[in-house]
LOBAKOL-984512 format. One record per residue (C-alpha): residue number from 0; residue in three letters; x negated, y, z. Coordinates in pm, whole numbers, plus 50000, padded with zeros to 5 digits. Layout:
<sites>
SITE, NUM, Ala, X, Y, Z .
...
</sites>
This chain:
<sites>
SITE, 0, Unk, 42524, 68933, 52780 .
SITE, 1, Unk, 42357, 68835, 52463 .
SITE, 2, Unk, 42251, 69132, 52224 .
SITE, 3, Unk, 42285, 69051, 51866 .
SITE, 4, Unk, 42042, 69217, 51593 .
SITE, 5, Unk, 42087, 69213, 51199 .
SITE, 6, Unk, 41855, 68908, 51172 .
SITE, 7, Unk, 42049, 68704, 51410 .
SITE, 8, Unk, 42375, 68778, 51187 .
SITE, 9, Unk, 42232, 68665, 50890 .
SITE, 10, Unk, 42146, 68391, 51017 .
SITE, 11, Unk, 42562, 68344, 51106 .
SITE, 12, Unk, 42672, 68484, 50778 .
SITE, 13, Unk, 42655, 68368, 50368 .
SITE, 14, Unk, 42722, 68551, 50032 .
SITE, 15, Unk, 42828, 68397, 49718 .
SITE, 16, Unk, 42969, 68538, 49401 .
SITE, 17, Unk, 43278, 68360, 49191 .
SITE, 18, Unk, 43206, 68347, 48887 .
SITE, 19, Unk, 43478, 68525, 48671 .
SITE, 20, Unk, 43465, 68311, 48350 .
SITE, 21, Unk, 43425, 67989, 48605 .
SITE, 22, Unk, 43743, 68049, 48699 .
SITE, 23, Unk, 44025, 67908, 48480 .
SITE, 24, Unk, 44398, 67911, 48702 .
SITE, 25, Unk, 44524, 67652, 48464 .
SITE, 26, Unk, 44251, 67398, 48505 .
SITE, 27, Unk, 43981, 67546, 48705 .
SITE, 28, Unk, 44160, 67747, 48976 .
SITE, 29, Unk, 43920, 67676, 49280 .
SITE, 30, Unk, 43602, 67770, 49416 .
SITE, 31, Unk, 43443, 67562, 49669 .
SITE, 32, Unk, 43155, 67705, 49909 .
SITE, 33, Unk, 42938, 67516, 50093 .
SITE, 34, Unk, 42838, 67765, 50365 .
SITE, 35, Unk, 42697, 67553, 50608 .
SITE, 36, Unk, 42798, 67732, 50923 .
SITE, 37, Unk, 42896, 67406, 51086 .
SITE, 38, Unk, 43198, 67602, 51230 .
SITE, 39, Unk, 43606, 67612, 51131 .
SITE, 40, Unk, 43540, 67952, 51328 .
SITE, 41, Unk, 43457, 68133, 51012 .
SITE, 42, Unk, 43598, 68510, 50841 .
SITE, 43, Unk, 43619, 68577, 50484 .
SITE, 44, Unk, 43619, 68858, 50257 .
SITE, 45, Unk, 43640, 68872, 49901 .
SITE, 46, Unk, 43560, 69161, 49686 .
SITE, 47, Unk, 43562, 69269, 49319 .
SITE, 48, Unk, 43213, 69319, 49203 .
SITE, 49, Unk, 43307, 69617, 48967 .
SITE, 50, Unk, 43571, 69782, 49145 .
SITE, 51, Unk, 43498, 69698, 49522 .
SITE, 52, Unk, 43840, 69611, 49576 .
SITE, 53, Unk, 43940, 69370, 49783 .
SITE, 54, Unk, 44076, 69045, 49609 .
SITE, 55, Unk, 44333, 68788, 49760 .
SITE, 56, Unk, 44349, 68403, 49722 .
SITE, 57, Unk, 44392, 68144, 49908 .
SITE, 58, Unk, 44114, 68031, 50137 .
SITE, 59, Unk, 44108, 67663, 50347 .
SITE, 60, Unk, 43839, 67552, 50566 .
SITE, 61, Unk, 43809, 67217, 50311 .
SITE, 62, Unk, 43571, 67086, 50063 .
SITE, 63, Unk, 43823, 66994, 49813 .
SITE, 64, Unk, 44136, 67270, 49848 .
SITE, 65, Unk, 44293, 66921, 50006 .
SITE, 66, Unk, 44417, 66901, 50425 .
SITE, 67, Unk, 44113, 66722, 50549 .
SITE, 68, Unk, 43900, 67024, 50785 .
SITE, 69, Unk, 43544, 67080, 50661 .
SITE, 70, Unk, 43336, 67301, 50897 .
SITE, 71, Unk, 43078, 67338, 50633 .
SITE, 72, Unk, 43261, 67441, 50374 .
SITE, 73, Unk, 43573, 67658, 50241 .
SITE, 74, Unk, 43784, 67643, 49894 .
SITE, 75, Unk, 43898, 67969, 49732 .
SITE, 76, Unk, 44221, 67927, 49547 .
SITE, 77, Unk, 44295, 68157, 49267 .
SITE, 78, Unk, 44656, 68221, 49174 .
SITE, 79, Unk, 44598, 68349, 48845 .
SITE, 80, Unk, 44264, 68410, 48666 .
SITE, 81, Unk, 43998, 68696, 48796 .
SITE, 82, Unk, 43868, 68903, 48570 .
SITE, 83, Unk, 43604, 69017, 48712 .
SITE, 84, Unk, 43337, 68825, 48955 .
SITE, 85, Unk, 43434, 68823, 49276 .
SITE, 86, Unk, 43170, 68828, 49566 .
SITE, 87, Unk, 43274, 68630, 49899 .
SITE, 88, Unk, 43165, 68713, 50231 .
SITE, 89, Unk, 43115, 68449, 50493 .
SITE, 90, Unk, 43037, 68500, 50901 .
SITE, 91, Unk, 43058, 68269, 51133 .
SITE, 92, Unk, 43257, 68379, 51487 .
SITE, 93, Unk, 43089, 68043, 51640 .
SITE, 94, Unk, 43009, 68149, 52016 .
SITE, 95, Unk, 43229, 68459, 51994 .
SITE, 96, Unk, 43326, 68579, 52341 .
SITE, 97, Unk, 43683, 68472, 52385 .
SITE, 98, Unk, 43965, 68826, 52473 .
SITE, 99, Unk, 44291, 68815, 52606 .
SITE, 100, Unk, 44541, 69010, 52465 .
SITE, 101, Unk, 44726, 69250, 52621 .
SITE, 102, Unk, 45110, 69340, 52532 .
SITE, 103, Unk, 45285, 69655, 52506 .
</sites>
């Protein structure tokens, strides 16, 4: 089995913060990440930066909020605007081991 320490998931993994008064839901409703991961096999989690809580939008695995696949990069889609920054966490699952589920 492969072991996995903190400095091989940072290595799968990328922070950015949204910029509050970047975001505009009228005219400037998206945030686009370039993360790199070279995966569509990626998990994201977005958080308030004051309150910690965890915020909701839209998130595709584009470059332009569009239906063309990018495995570099995601789009955050705001439905209204944020009023506070918003920081959004990125890890890749690339290479994950694969589980069957079981039903009950």
């Amino acid at each position: 089995g492969k072991v996995v320490d903190a400095s091989g998931l940072g290595a799968r993994s990328v922070i950015s913060t949204i910029s509050a008064s970047s975001v505009n839901a009228a005219t400037n409703k998206r945030a686009i990440i370039n993360h790199s991961l070279n995966t569509l096999d990626v998990i994201v989690q977005l958080h308030d930066t004051d309150t910690d809580g965890t915020v909701y939008a839209q998130v595709t695995r584009t470059s332009d909020g569009g239906s063309t696949q990018s495995a570099d990069h995601i789009t955050v889609d705001f439905g209204r605007d944020i009023e506070n920054d918003v920081k959004c966490i990125i890890m890749s699952a690339k290479g994950g081991t694969s589980k069957t589920p079981t039903y009950a």
